[in-house]
N, C-alpha and C positions, 0 to 999 in steps of 0.2 A: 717804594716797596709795596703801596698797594696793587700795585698793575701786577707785580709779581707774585703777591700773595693771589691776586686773583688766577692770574695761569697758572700757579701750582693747584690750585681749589677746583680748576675747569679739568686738567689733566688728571687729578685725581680722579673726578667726576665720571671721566671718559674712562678709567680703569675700572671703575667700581661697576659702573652699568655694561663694558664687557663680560666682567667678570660672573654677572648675573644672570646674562645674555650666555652666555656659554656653560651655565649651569643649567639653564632652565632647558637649554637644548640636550645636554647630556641625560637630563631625566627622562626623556622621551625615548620610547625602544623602538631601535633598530629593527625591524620586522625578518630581518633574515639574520641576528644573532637570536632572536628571540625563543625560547624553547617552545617544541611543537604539541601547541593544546592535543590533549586524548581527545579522539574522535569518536563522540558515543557510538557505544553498537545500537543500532537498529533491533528497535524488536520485529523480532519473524513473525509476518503475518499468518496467517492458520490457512492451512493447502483448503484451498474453494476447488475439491475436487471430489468427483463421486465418479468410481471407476465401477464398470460394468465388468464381468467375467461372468464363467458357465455356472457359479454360483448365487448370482446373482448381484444388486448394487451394494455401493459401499461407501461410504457409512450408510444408514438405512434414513438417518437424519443427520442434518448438517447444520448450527446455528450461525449467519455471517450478520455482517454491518448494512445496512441500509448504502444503496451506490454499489453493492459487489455485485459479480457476476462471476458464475459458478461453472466450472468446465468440466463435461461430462466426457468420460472416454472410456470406448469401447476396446476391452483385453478381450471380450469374449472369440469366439471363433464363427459366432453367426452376427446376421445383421442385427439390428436394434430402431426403435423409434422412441426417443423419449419426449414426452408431451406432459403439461400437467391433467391433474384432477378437473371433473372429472371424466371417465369416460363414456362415451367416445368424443366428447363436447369440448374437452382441452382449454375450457371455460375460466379457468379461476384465476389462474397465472400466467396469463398470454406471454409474457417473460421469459418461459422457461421453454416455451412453444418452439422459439428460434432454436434448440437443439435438432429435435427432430428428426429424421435419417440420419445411423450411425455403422458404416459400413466395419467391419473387422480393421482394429487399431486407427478407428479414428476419431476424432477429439470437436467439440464444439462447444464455444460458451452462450451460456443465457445469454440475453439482454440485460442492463442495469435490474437489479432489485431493490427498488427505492419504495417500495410500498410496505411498513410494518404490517407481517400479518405471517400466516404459518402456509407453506404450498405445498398437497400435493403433488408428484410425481408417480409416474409409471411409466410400463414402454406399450406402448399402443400395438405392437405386432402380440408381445404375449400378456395381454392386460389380464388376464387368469392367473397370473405367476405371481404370487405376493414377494418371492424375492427380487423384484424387482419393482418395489414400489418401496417409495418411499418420503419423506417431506423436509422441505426446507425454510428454515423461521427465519425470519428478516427482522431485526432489532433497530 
């Protein structure tokens, strides 16, 4: 009887650590029954844009993040040059230099703006025209 008691004690054995085995496995989720996590929204970054028109720029000041790069674009009807401060030396923000000639409806970005500090802008054709000057702060 013992040999028997022993293969009833092993086959139970063998039932019970199935039986554990196939729980521990049902606990674990199936990734395609699994309900689908919300996918956060994104926050919208702030338009790094300063648009030209017959009225002049727009926003007059723009604050962005240190690394942005700011795209200037011409609505107006005539050309444009936008350069930083000051004039005519374009000296302060070599950055903002790479815009430069902006022909009617056309669009160019700064270089990175990685330097905290506050830039002049202006357009070097009508450097006399305050509506078109204006500055952008790097945080």
């Amino acid at each position: 009887m013992t040999s028997r008691n022993g293969a009833i004690g092993f086959a139970i054995g063998l039932i019970v650590a199935a039986a554990l085995g196939a729980a521990i496995v049902s606990c674990g989720k199936d990734p395609s029954s699994a309900s689908p996590m919300a996918t956060p929204t994104p926050t919208p970054m702030p338009a790094l844009t300063i648009t030209i028109t017959s009225t002049g720029a727009s926003p007059k000041t723009l604050t962005v993040a240190a690394g942005s790069q700011v795209t200037f674009v011409n609505n107006d009807s005539i050309d444009h040059q936008m350069y930083s401060d000051p004039h005519p030396e374009h000296t302060d923000c070599p950055e903002l230099d790479s815009v430069g000639y902006l022909a009617p409806g056309q669009s160019r970005q700064t270089e990175n703006l990685n330097t905290v500090r506050t830039c002049g802008f202006h357009d070097h054709i009508h450097f006399e025209n305050d509506a078109l000057k204006g500055s952008i702060t790097i945080q």
